[in-house]
C-alpha positions in Angstrom: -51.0 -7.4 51.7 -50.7 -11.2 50.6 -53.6 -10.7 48.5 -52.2 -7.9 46.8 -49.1 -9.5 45.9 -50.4 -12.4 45.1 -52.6 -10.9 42.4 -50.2 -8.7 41.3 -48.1 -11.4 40.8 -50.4 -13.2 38.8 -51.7 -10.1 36.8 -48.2 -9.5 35.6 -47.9 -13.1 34.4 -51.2 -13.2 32.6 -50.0 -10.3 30.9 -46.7 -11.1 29.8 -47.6 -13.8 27.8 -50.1 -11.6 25.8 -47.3 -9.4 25.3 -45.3 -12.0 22.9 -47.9 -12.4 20.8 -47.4 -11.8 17.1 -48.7 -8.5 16.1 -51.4 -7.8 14.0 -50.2 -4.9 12.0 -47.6 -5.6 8.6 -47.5 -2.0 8.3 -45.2 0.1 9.3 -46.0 4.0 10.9 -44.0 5.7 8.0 -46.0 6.0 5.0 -42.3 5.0 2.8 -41.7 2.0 2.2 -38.4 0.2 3.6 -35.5 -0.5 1.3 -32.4 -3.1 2.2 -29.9 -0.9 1.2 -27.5 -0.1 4.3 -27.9 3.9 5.7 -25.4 5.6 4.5 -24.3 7.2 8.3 -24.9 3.9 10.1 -21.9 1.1 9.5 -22.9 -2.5 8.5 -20.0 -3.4 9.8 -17.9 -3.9 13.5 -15.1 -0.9 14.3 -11.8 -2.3 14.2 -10.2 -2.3 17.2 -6.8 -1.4 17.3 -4.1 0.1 19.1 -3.2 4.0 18.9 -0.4 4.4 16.2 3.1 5.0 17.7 4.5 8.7 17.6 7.8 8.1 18.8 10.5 5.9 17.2 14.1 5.2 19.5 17.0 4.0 16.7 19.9 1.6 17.4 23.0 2.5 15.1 25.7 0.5 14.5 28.8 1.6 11.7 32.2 3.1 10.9 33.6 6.5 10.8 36.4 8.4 10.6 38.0 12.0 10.7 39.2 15.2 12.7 36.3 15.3 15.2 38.5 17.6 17.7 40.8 19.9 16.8 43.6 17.7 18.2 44.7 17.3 14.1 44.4 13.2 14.7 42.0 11.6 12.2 41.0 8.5 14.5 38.8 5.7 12.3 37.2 2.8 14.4 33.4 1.6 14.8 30.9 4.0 16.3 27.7 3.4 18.0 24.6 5.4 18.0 20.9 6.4 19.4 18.4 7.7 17.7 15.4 9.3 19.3 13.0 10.4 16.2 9.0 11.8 16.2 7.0 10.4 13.8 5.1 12.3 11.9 2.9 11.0 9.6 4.8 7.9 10.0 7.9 9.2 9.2 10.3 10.0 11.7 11.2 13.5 10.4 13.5 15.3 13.5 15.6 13.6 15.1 18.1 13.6 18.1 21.6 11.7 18.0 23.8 10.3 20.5 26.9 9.0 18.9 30.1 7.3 20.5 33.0 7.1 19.1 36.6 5.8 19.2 38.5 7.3 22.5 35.5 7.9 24.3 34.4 10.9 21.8 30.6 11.2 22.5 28.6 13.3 19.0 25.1 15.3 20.3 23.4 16.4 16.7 20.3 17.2 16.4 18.5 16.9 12.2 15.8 16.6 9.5 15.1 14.0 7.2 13.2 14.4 3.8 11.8 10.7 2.2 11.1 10.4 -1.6 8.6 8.4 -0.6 7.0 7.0 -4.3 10.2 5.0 -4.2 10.3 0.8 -2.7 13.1 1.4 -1.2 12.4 4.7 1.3 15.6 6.9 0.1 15.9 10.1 2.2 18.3 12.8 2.1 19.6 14.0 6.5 21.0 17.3 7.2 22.2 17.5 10.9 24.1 19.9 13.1 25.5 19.4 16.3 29.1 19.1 17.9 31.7 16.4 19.3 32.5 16.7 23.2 35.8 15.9 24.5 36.1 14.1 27.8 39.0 15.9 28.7 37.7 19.2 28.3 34.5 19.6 30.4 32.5 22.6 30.1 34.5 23.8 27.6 33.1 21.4 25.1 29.9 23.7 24.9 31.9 27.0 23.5 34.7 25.3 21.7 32.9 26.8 17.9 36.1 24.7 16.2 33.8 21.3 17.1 30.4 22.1 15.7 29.6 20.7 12.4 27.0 20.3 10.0 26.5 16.6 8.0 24.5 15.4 5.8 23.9 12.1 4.5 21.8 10.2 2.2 20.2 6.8 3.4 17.9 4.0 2.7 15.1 2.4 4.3 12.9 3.5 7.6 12.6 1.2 10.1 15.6 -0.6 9.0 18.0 1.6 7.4 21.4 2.3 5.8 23.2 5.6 5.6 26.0 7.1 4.7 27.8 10.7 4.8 30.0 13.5 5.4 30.5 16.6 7.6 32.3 19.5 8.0 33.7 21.8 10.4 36.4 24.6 11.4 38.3 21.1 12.8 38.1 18.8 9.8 35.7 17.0 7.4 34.8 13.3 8.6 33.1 10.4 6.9 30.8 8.0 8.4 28.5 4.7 7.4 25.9 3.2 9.6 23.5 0.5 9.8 20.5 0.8 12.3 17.2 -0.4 13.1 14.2 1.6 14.6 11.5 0.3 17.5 8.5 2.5 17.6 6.7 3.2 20.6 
């Protein structure tokens, strides 16, 4: 059994040497000859690694409002606050959900659609938005109470940082508002 393995050893190192020789064909098995162009389906270049692009995009607001959110007939004014929660598509955010808190602990749910010119530097977009104000006070109620639900709409500018202002209306009164947000993406 030494024997054999001993040859065999030596066999397979006699060989491997004559195996890294040069070759003595130039020619090649296909009768075309090669060009140094790059193939067309195979890359000449690395894949860029990156990560996946974000398809959600949460929103801090910040801003002033004012106007008859309940049907109370007050017309409180004060600084409100706000969260976004938008989809991106196409790297827009298009629909979005809004938490807004206002002066005496009124708390805006409105749900809305943005359209972007989007030729334009500066990202201008028109918001249409429906939704309601809920009283603290009232509970429940706050769900059937039709005098509450509104519809806005606002114009704004930028994305990711942006700037809107607008109106809205409903059976209780017309309010105004202003804001200033940013936008993470995740």
């Amino acid at each position: 059994m030494r024997v054999f393995v001993v040859s065999l050893f030596l066999t397979l190192v006699v060989l491997s040497k004559v195996s890294l020789a040069a070759p003595t064909a130039t020619t090649t098995l296909e009768t075309t000859p090669l060009s140094g162009e790059s193939d067309a389906y195979l890359s000449d270049k690395a894949a860029v690694l990156r990560t996946p692009a974000p398809t959600w995009q949460l929103e801090l607001t910040g801003g002033f409002g004012g106007g008859n959110y309940l049907e109370r007939g007050e017309w409180p004014q004060g600084p409100n606050f706000g969260l976004r929660f938008a989809n991106l598509e196409h790297e827009k955010p298009k629909w979005d959900l809004q938490l807004s808190f206002e002066k005496d602990n009124v708390v805006g749910i409105f749900g809305a659609r943005r359209w972007f010119l989007e030729e334009d530097k500066f990202i201008p977009y028109v918001r249409l938005a429906l939704g309601t104000y809920l009283d603290p006070e009232a509970e429940l109620a706050n769900l059937v109470e039709i005098k509450r639900f509104r519809a806005r709409a606002g114009v704004g500018l930028g994305e990711k940082l942006f700037f809107e202002f607008g109106f809205g209306l409903a059976v209780a009164g017309p309010d105004l508002y202003a804001l200033l947000g940013y936008g993470f993406r995740f």
